[in-house]
DOROTOR-227272 format. One record per residue: residue in one letter; z, y, x of N, C-alpha, C in turn. Coordinates in steps of 0.05 Angstrom, whole numbers, plus 5000, padded with zeros to 4 digits. Example, Ala and Ser with C-alpha at 12.3 -4.5 7.8 and 13.67 -1.06 7.14 Angstrom:
<atoms>
   res    n.z    n.y    n.x   ca.z   ca.y   ca.x    c.z    c.y    c.x
     A   5156   4886   5264   5156   4910   5246   5156   4934   5264
     S   5142   4955   5257   5143   4979   5273   5157   5001   5258
</atoms>
This chain:
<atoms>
   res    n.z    n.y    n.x   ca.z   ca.y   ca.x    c.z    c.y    c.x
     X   4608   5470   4842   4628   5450   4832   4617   5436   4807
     X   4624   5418   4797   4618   5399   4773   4638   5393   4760
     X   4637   5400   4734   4653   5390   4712   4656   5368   4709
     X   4684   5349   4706   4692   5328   4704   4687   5325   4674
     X   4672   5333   4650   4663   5327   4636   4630   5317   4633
     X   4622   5332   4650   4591   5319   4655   4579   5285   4647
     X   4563   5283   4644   4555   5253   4623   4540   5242   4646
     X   4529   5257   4667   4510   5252   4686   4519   5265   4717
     X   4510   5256   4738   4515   5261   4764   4496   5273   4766
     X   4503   5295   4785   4485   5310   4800   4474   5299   4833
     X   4463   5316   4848   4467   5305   4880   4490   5322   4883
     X   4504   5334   4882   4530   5348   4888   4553   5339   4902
     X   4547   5312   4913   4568   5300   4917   4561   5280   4949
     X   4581   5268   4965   4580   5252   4993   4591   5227   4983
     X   4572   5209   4996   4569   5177   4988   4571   5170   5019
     X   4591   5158   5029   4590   5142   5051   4597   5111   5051
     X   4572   5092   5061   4568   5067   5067   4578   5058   5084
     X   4602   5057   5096   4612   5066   5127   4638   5030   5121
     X   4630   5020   5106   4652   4988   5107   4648   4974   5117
     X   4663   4965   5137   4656   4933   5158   4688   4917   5159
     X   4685   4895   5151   4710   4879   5138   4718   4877   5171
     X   4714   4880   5186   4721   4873   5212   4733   4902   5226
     X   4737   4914   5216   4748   4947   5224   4774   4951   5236
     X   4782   4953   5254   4794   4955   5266   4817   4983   5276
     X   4843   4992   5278   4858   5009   5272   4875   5012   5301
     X   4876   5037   5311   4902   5044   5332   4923   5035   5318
     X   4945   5019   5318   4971   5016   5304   4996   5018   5322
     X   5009   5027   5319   5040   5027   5319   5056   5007   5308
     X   5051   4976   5328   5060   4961   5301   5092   4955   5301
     X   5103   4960   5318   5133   4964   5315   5143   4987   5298
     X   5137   5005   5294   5142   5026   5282   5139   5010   5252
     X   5112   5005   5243   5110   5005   5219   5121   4968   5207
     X   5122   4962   5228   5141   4930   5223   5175   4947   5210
     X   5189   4967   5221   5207   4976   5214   5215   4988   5190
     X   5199   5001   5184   5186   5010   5157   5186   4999   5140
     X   5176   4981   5137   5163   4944   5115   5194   4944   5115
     X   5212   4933   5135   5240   4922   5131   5259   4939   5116
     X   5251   4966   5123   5267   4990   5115   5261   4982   5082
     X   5240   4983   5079   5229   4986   5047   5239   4955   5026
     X   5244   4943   5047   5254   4908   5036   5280   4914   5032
     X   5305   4923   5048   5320   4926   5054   5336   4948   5027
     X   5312   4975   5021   5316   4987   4999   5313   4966   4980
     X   5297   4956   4968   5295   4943   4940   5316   4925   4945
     X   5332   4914   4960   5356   4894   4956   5378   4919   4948
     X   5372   4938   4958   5396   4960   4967   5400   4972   4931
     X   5374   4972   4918   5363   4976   4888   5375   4964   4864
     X   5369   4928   4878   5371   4910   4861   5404   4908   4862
     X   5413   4913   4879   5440   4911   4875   5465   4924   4864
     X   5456   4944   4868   5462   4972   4850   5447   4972   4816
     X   5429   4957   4807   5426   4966   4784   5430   4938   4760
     X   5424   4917   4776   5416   4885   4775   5438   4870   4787
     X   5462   4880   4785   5476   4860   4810   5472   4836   4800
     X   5474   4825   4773   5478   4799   4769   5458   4772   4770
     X   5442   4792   4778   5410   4776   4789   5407   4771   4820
     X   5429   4799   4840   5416   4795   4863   5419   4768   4879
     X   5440   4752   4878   5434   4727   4893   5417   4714   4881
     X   5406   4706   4847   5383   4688   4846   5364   4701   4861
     X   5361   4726   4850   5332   4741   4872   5333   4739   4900
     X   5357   4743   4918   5350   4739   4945   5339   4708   4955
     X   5358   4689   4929   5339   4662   4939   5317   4655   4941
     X   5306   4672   4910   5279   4663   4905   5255   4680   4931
     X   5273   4701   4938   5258   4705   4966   5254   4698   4985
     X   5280   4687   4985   5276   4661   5017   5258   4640   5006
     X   5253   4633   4985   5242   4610   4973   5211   4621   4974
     X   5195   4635   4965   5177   4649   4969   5166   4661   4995
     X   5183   4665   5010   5173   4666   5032   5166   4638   5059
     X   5189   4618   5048   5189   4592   5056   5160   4582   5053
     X   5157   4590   5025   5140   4571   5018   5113   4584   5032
     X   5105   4608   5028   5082   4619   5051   5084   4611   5077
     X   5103   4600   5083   5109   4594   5111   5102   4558   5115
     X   5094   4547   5096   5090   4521   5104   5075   4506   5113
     X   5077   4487   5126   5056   4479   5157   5056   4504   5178
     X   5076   4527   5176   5067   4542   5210   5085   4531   5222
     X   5089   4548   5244   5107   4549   5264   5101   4567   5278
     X   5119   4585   5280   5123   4616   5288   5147   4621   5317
     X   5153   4630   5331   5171   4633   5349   5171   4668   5357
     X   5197   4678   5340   5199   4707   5349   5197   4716   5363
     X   5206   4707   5394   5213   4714   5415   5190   4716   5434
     X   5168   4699   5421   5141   4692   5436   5125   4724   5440
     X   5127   4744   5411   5113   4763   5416   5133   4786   5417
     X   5160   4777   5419   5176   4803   5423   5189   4816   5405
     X   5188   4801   5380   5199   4813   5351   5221   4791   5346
     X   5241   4785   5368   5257   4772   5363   5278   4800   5374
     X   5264   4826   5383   5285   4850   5389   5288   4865   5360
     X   5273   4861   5338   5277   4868   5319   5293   4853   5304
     X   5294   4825   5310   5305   4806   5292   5343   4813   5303
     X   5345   4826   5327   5371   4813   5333   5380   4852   5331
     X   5365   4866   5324   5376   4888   5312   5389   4893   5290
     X   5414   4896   5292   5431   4888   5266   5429   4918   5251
     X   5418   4945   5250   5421   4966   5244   5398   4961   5224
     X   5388   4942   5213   5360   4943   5191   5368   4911   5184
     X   5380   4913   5160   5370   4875   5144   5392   4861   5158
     X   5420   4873   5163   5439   4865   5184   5449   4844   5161
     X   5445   4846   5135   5456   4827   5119   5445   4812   5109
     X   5423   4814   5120   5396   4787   5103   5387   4779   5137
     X   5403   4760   5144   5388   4759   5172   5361   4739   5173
     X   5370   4717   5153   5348   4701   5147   5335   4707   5135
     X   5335   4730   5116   5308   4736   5103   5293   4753   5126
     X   5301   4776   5132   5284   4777   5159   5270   4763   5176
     X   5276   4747   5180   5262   4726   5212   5246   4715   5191
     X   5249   4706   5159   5224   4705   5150   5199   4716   5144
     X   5209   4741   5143   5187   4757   5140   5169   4760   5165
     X   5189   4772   5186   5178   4774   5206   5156   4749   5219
     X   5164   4731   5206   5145   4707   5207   5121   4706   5190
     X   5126   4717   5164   5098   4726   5160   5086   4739   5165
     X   5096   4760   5177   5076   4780   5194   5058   4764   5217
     X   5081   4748   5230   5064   4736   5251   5031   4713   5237
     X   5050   4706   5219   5026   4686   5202   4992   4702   5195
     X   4994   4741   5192   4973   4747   5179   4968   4760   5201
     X   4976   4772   5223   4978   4789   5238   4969   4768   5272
     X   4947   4754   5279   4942   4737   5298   4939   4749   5323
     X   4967   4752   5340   4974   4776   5362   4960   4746   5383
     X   4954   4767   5405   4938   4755   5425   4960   4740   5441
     X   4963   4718   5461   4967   4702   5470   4977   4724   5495
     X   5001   4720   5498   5019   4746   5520   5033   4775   5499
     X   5032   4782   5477   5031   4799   5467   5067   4808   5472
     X   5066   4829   5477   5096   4836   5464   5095   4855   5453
     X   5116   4862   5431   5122   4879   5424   5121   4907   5438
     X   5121   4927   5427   5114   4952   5440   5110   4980   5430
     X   5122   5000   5431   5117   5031   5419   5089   5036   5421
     X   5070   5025   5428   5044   5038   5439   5022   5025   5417
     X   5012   5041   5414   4986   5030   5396   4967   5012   5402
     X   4959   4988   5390   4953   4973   5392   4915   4963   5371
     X   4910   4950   5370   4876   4950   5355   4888   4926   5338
     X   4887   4929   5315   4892   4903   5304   4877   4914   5277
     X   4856   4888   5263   4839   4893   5249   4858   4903   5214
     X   4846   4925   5205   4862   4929   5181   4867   4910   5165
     X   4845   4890   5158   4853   4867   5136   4881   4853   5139
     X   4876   4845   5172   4905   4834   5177   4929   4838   5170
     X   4929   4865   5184   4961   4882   5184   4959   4897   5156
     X   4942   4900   5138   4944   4898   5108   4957   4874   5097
     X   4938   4857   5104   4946   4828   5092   4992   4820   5095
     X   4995   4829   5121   5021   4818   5131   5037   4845   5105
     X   5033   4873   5119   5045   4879   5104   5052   4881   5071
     X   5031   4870   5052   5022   4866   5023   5037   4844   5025
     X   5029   4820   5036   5047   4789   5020   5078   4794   5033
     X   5092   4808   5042   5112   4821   5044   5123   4834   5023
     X   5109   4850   5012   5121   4855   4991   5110   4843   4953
     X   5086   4829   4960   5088   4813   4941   5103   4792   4926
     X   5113   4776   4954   5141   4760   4951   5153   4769   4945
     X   5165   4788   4945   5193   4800   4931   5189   4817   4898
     X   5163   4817   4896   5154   4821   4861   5151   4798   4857
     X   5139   4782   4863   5147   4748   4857   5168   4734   4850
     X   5187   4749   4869   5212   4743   4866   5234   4747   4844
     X   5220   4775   4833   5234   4784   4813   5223   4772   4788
     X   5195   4774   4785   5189   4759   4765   5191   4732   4761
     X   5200   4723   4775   5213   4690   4776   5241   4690   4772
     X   5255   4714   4779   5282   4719   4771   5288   4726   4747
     X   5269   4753   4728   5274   4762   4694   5256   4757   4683
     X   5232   4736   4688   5209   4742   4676   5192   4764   4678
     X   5167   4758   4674   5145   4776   4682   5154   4808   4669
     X   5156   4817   4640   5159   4841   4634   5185   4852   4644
     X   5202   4845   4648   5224   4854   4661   5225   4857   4684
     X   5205   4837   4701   5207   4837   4729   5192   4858   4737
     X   5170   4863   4726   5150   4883   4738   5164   4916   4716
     X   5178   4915   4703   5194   4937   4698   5218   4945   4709
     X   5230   4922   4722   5246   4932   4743   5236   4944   4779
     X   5215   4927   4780   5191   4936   4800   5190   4968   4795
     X   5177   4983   4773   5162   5002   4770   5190   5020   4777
     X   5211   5009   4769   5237   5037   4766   5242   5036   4796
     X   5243   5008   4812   5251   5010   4837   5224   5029   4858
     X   5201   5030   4851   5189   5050   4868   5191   5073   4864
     X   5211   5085   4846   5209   5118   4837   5232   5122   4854
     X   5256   5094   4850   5277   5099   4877   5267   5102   4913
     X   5242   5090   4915   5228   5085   4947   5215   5118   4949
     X   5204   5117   4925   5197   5148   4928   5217   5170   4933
     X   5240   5180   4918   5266   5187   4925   5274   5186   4954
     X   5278   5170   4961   5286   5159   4984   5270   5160   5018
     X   5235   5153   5001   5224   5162   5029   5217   5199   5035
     X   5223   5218   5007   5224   5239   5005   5239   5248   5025
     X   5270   5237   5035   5292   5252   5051   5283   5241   5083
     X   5261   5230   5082   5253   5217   5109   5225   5243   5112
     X   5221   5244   5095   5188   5263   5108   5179   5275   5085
     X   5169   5298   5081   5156   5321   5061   5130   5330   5070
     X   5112   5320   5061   5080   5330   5065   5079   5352   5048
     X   5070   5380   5072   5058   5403   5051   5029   5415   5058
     X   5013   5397   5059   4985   5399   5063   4978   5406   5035
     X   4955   5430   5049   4940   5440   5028   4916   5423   5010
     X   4903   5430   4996   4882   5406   4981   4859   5405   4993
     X   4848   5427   5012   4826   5428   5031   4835   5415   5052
     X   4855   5412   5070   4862   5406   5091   4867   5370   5080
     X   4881   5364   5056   4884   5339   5052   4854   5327   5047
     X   4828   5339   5028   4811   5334   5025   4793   5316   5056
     X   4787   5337   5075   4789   5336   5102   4794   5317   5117
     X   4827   5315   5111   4835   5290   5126   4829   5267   5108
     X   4828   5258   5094   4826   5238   5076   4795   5227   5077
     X   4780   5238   5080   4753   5234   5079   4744   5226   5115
     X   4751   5235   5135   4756   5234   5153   4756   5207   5161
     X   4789   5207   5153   4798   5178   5154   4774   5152   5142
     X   4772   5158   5119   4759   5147   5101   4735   5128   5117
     X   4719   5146   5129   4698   5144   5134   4703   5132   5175
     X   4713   5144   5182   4715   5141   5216   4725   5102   5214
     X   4747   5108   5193   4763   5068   5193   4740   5059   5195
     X   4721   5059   5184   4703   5036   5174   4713   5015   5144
     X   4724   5027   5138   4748   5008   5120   4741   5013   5090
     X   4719   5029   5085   4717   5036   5052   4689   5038   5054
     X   4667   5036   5033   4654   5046   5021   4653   5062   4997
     X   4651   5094   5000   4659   5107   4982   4642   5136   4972
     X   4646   5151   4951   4638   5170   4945   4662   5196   4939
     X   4660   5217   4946   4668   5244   4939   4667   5265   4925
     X   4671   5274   4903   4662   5302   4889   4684   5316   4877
     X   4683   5342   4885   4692   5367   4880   4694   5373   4847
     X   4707   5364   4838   4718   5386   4811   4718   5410   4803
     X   4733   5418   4816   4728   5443   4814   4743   5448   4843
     X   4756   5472   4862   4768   5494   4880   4797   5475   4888
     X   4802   5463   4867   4830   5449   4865   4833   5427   4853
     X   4811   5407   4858   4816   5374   4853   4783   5366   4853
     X   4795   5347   4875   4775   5320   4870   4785   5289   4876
     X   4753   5281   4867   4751   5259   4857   4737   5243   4882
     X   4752   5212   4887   4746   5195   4906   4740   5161   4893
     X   4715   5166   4892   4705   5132   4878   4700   5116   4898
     X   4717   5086   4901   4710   5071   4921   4697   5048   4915
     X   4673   5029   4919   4668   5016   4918   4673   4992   4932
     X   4692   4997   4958   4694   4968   4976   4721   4980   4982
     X   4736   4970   4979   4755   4980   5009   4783   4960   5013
     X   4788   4958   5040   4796   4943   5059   4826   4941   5048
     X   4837   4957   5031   4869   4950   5018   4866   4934   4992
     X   4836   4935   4980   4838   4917   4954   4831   4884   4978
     X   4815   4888   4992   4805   4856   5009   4837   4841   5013
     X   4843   4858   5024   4869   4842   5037   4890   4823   5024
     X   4890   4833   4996   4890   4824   4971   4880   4802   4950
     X   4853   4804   4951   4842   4791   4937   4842   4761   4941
     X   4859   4745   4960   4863   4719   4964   4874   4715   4939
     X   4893   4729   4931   4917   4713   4922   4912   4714   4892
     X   4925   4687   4876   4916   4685   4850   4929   4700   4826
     X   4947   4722   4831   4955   4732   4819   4953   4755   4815
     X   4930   4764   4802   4920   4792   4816   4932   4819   4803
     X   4950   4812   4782   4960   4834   4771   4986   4837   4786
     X   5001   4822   4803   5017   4823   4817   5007   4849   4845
     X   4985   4823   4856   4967   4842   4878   4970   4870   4868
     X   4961   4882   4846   4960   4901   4839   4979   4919   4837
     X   5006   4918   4826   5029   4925   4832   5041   4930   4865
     X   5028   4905   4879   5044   4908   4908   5019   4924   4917
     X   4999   4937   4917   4974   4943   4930   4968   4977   4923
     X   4976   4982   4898   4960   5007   4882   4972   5017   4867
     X   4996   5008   4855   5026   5020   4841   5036   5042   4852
     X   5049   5039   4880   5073   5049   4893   5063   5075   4899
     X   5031   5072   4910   5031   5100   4917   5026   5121   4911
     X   5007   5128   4889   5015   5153   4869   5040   5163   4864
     X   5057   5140   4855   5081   5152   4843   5102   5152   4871
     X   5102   5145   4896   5118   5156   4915   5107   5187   4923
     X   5081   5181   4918   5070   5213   4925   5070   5228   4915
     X   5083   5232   4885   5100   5252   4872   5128   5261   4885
     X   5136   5245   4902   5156   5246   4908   5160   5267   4938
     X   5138   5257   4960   5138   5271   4981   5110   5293   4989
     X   5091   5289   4960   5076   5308   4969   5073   5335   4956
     X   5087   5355   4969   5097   5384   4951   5068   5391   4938
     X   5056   5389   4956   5025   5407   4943   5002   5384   4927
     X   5002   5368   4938   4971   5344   4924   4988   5327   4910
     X   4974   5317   4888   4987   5294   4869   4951   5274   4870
     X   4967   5251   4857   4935   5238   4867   4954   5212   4834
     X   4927   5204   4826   4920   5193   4803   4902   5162   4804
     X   4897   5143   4792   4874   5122   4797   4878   5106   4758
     X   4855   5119   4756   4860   5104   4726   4851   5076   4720
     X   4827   5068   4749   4822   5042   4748   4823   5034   4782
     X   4818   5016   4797   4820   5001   4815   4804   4970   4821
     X   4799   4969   4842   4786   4943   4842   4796   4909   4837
     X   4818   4920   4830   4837   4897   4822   4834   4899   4787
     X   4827   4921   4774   4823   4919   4744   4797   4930   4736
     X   4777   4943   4755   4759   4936   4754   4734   4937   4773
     X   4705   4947   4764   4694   4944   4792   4683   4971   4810
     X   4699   4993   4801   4707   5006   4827   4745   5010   4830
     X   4747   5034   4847   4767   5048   4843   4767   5082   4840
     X   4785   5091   4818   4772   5121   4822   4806   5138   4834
     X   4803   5156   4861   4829   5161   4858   4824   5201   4851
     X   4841   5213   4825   4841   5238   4831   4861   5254   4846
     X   4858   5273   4865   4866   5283   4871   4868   5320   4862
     X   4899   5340   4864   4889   5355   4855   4921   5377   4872
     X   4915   5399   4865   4935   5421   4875   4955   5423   4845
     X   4976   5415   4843   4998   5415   4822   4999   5440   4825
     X   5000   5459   4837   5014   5477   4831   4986   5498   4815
     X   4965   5491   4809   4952   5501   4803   4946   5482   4781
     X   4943   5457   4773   4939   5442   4753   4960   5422   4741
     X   4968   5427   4723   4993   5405   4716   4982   5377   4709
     X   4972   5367   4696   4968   5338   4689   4929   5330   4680
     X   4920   5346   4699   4890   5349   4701   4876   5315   4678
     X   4859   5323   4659   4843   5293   4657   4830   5279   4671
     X   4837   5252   4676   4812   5230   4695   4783   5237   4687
     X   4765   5238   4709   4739   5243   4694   4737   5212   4681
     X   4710   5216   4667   4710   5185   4646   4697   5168   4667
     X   4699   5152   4658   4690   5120   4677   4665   5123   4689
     X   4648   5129   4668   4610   5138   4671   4609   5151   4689
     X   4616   5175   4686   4621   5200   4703   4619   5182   4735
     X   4647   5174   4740   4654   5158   4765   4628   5139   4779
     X   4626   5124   4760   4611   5097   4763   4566   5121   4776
     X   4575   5137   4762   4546   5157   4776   4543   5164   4803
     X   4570   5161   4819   4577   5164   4842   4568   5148   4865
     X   4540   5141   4872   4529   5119   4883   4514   5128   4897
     X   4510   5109   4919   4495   5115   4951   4466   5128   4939
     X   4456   5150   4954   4432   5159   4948   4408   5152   4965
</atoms>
């Protein structure tokens, strides 16, 4: 194992070169189209309950934001089958127009093949895409807010509303994977997507460390000119939801490719370490193809 104090890298560690922007994913894309709405559906459900006196400027400025990503298309729900989601009133039964917008941007990032319908069955759709649809989805609606209270307020009402998503996606699902078995899968994944260029090392028995150099959730992102936004909708939510549903692993990122030029994420067994230190930057940045 290697001390996360170390000044220098050892070979102790797995470097995989394994990124092709063109990578491609089994998806479930109705499932996780539901999801996205579920999670839109909460932050109105948030904003209304804590913010009422904002929520109609904010729902406008959503329709307005999402309008405006929508300009010059032309989309038709019904063409790929997500006009069965649109006319499902049990999700966004009260934002009907904000839905069919969204769902329109999905269609805008998400370029379904010519016959497509909707479907439970997994489908190949390249990650950048169905990154891309799902991210400016919820970028708009941090947009939204910060066009509604201003930037420090908006992105502080942001930060309180994902500790509620966290809460919330907790009574939906509880991960109790161990840190070897999460290790495992994570690296796995990592490497089979094609979707990252990255490195691995062991801490110690009960946490490590994942340095990425490329990867396919900062790309999807990087269009847009607001990158500290990006960053919030991209690299925020999920640490701190995963306090929420993961009993055993907690996971950390003190930098990112959105603030700088890697990303480091730690991972570690809480029940064995309470608030472990980030290794230092150097440390990380030693973590390179051999």
């Amino acid at each position: 194992m290697i001390s996360s104090e170390c000044g220098t890298m050892t070979d102790n560690y797995e470097y995989y070169e394994t990124y092709d922007p063109e990578a491609k994913g089994e998806i479930n894309l109705e499932e996780h189209i539901r999801d996205w709405l579920w999670t839109m559906e909460l932050m109105f459900e948030f904003v209304g309950m804590n913010e009422p006196e904002i929520l109609d400027d904010f729902l406008t400025k959503v329709k307005t934001s999402y309008t405006n990503e929508l300009e010059n298309t032309s989309f038709v729900l019904s063409e790929v089958g997500f006009d069965r989601i649109s006319d499902d009133q049990s999700i966004l039964g009260s934002h009907h127009k904000i839905k069919d917008l969204g769902l329109q941007v999905i269609m805008k990032y998400i370029p379904l093949e010519e016959g497509y319908t909707l479907t439970q069955d997994k489908v190949q759709i390249r990650y950048v895409d169905y990154l891309r649809a799902k991210h400016m989805l919820l970028y708009h609606r941090i947009v939204a807010l910060v066009e509604t209270l201003g930037r420090e307020d908006g992105i502080e009402i942001f930060k309180a509303f994902v500790q509620f998503w966290g809460k919330e996606a907790a009574k939906k699902q509880v991960r109790t994977v161990t840190l070897r078995e999460a290790r495992k899968s994570f690296v796995e994944f990592w490497e089979k997507s094609n979707a990252f260029e990255f490195g691995v090392v062991d801490i110690d028995d009960d946490m490590f460390l994942a340095k990425f150099d490329k990867c396919v959730w900062y790309e999807s992102m990087n269009h847009v000119e607001d990158q500290e936004l990006a960053y919030y909708t991209v690299c925020y939510p999920g640490p701190r939801i995963g306090r929420h549903v993961n009993q055993n692993i907690w996971m950390r990122r003190s930098v990112t490719l959105f603030t700088g030029d890697f990303c480091d994420e730690l991972r570690w067994d809480r029940h064995v370490h309470d608030e472990p230190e980030q290794p230092a930057h150097e440390f990380s940045r030693n973590i390179v193809a051999k």
